[in-house]
N, C-alpha and C positions, 0 to 999 in steps of 0.2 A: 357797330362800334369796332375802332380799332385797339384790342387789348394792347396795355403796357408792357413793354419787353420784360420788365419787371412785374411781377403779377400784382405785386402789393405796391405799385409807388403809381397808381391812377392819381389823379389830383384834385380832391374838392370843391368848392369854393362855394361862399354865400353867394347868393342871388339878392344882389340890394335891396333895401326892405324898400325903397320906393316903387320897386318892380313888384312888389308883390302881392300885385292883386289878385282876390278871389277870381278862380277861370273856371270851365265849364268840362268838366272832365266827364270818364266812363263811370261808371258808377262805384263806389266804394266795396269791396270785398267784406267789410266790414259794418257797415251799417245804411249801404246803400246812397247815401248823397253823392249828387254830381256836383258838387262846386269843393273846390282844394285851391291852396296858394304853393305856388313853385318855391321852395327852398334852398335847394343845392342841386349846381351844375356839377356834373362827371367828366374829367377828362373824355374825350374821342365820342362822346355820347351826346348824340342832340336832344333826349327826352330828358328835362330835367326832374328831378325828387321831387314831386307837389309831397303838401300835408294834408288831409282830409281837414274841412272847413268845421267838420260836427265830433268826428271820436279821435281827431287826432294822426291816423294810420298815415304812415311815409310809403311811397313807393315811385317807379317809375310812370310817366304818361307820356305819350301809351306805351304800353310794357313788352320788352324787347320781346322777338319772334324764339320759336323754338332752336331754331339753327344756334343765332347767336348767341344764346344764355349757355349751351354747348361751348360753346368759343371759349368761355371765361372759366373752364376747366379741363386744360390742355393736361398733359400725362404728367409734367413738373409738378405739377399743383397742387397732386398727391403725395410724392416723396420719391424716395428712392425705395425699393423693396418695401412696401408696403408701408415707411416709416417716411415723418411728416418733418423731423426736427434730427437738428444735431444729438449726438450720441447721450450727450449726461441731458439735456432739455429733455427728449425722447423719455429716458429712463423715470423724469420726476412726472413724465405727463400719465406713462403708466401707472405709476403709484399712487396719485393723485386719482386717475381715472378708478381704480381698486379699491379706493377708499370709499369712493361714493355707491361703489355695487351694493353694501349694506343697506343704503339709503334705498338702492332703487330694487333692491328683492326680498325689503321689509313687507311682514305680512301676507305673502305668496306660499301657496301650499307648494306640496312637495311636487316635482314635475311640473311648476307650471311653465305655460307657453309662453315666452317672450318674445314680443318683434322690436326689433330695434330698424326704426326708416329711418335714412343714410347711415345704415350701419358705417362705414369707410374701413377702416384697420381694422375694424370690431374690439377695441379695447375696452370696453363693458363684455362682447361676447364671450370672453375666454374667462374671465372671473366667477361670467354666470354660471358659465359650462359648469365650473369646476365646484359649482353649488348644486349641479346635480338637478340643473334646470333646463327646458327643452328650448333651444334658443333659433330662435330666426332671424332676418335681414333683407333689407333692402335697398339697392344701390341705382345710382344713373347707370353706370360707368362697369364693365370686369374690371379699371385700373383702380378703382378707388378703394377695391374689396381684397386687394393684393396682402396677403399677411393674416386672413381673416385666420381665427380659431378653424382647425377643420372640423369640427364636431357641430360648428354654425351651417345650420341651412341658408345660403342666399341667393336670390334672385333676383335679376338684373331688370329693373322696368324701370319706364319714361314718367309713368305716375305708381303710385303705392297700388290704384285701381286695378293696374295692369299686371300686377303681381300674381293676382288669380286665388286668393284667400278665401277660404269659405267663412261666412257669418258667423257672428257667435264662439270666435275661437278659440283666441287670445286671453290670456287673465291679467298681460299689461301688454301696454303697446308703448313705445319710447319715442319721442321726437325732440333728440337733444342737440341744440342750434341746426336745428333741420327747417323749421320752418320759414323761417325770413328767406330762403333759398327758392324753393318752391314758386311757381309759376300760377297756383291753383290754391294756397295755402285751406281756403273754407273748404276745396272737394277734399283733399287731402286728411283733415279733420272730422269731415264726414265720414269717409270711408275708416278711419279711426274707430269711430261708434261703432259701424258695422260689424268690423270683424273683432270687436274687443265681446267678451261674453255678458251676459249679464252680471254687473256687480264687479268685473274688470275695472282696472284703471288704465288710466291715460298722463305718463309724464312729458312735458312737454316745457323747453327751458328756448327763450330767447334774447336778445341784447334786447336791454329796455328802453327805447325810444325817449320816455320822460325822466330817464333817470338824472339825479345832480351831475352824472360824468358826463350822460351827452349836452343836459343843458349846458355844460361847462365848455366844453371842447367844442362844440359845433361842429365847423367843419371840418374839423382836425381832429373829431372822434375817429377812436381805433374802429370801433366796432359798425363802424357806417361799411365798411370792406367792401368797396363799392370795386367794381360794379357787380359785384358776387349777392350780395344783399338785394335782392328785389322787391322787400318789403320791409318796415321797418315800424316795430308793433312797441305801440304806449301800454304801459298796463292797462290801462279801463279798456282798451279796444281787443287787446287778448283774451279779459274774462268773459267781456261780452259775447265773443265768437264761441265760448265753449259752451259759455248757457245756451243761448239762441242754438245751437246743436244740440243740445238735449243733455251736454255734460251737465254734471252737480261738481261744483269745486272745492275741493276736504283743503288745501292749504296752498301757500304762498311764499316762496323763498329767495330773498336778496342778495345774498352769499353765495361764489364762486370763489374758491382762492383760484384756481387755473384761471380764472377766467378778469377775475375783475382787477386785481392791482395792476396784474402788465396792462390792463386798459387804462386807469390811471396816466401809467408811465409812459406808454407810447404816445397816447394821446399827449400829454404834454410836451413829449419830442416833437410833434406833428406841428404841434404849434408855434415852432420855428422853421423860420422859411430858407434857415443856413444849413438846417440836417434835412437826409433825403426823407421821404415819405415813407412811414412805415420799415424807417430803416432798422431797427433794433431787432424787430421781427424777422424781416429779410435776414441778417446776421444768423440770427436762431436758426434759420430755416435750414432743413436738410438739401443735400445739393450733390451731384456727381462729382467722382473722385477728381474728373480731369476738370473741371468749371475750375474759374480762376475765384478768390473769397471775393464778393463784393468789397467796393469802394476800396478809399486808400486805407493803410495801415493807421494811420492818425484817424481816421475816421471811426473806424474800427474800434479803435479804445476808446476815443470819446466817447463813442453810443455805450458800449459797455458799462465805463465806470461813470454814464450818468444813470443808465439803469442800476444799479446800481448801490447808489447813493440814493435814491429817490424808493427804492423799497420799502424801507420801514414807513416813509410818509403815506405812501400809495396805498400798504397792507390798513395803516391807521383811518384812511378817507375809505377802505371799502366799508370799513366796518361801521362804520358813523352811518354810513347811508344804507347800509343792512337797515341796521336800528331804525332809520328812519321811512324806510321800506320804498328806499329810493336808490336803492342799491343796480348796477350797470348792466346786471343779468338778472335774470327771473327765469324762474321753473316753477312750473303750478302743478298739484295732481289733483287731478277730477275722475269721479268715478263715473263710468253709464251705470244709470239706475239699476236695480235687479230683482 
C-alpha cells in the first residue's frame, strides 16, 4: 500500500451490499471461522476490511506484511518532540489523560508494577510515576516513546513477546487503543495473562466496531483510521477473546470524553464529500514549525467553527450511547484469576 501524503485523508468506501458475499478467508483471530463478507475498500490497499460471518471482528484479508504495517507510522505520525497535537489540544489531552490515572491505579498497592503496551508519549506514565508507582512500556518505534517520563522503563519490541518480561510480574498491564493496531492481537493478550501476577488486572480500551457511532458513520467513521487500524473489535468479540484467554471480566465502560464526541464530529465531517478526510483532526495535528497550515484559510474556519458548533450535540450523543452501552469506545478490566 501506498500511504497518503496526508496520514489521516486514506479514503474509505462501502463495498456494495450486492458484492458482498460470504468468502473463504484465514481463520478468525477471534473465534476461528473462515467465512467473512468484505465491507470497506482502503485507499492504495487491495486487501479489503471483511467482517467475520459468526462474532462480528473487522479486519484486513490477508493482513498486510510486517514491512508495510511499519510504513503507516512514518516519524510525522508521532508529533514533533514527543507531542502529537497543537499546543492548547496537547495541553487538554494531558489533562484529560490525568484525570483517568485515578481510574486506572484504583485499587493497586503501593509500588505496584505497571506496563503500559504502546506506551507512545507515556502520558499515563508520568501521572503514575508521580503516584509512586513502578512504571514500564512498550513501544514499536524509539520515535514514538520521544517525551516519555524518564523515570519509565521502556523497551522497544516488534511484539510485547519480545520485550523479554518475566511471568507473573505485573499487578496491571494497559492496552489503551493499542490493540486494533497489533498484527497478533490474541498472542498479544495472551502474553497479557503471562506476565500479569496472579490476581493482576488487564485494561484494555478499543473503538467499538458495533457501536451507534460506527453503525452511523460507516465508512466515514473517525475511528476506522484506516489503514493504521488492522483490526476492528464488536464488543461480544472483545469479551469473548478475554474469557477464552483465561481473563474473568470485573466491568465494562462506554464513555471517553477524549475519545468519543470528536468521533461524533469528525465522523460527520467525513461524511461530506466537500471537506477533506479527517480534516478537522489533520488541523489539530501537531506539525513542524516550517510545514505550511493545511488547506485554505476558508477551509480552516469552516472545519473549526463546525467543530465547533457541533460539540454540545456530539458530547449529548456520546452520552445516550454510554447509557446504552453502545457507546464509540470501550475499555473492559478483566482480572487473571489468582
Amino acid at each position: 500500500m501506498s500511504v497518503a501524503k496526508d496520514l489521516h485523508a486514506c479514503s474509505v468506501r462501502e463495498i456494495a451490499s450486492a458484492t458482498r458475499e460470504a468468502v473463504v478467508v484465514s481463520p478468525c483471530p477471534v473465534c476461528g471461522v473462515r467465512e467473512a463478507r468484505p465491507r470497506f475498500g482502503v485507499e492504495g490497499c487491495s486487501a479489503p476490511v471483511v467482517v467475520c460471518s459468526q462474532c462480528g471482528l473487522g479486519r484486513y484479508e490477508p493482513m498486510p506484511g510486517a514491512n508495510e504495517v511499519l510504513s503507516y507510522y512514518p516519524e510525522e505520525y508521532y508529533g514533533q518532540q514527543g507531542t502529537k497535537f497543537q499546543r492548547v489540544i496537547e495541553s487538554l489531552v494531558r489533562v484529560a489523560a490525568a484525570r483517568h490515572i485515578a481510574f486506572l491505579s484504583r485499587g493497586l498497592p503501593a509500588r505496584a508494577r505497571v506496563l503500559d503496551v504502546g506506551c507512545g508519549r507515556g502520558v499515563i506514565l508520568g501521572p503514575l510515576a508521580e503516584r509512586d508507582f513502578e512504571v514500564h512500556g512498550v513501544e514499536l518505534r524509539v520515535e514514538a516513546a520521544l517525551g516519555v517520563d524518564p523515570r519509565a522503563e521502556v523497551r522497544v519490541a516488534p511484539r510485547l513477546a519480545d520485550a523479554g518480561y518475566a511471568g507473573d510480574h505485573f499487578h496491571e498491564v494497559v492496552l489503551w487503543h493499542v490493540l486494533e493496531h497489533l498484527e497478533d492481537p490474541r498472542g498479544a493478550l495472551a502474553e497479557a495473562f503471562r506476565v500479569l501476577r496472579p490476581g493482576g488486572r488487564l485494561v484494555v480500551a478499543v473503538p467499538n466496531f458495533s457501536s451507534l457511532q460506527a453503525r452511523w458513520a460507516g465508512a466515514a467513521w473517525f475511528h476506522l483510521d484506516a489503514p493504521r487500524h488492522l483490526f476492528h473489535f464488536p464488543r461480544e468479540a472483545l469479551l469473548r477473546l478475554l474469557e477464552e484467554l483465561g481473563f474473568a471480566v470485573e466491568s465494562e465502560h462506554h464513555f471517553s470524553l477524549r475519545q468519543n464526541p470528536f468521533g461524533w464530529i469528525q465522523s460527520g465531517l467525513n461524511r461530506s464529500r466537500r471537506l477533506p478526510r479527517n480534516g478537522l483532526y489533520t488541523l489539530l495535528h501537531e506539525r513542524s514549525s516550517r510545514a505550511p497550515a493545511p488547506y485554505s484559510r476558508g477551509m480552516r474556519c469552516w472545519l473549526l467553527i463546525c467543530g465547533l458548533l457541533a460539540a454540545p450535540f456530539a458530547l449529548a450523543a456520546s452520552v445516550i450511547a454510554a447509557k446504552l452501552r453502545r457507546g464509540a469506545t470501550l475499555h473492559v478490566v478483566a482480572r487473571k484469576p489468582g
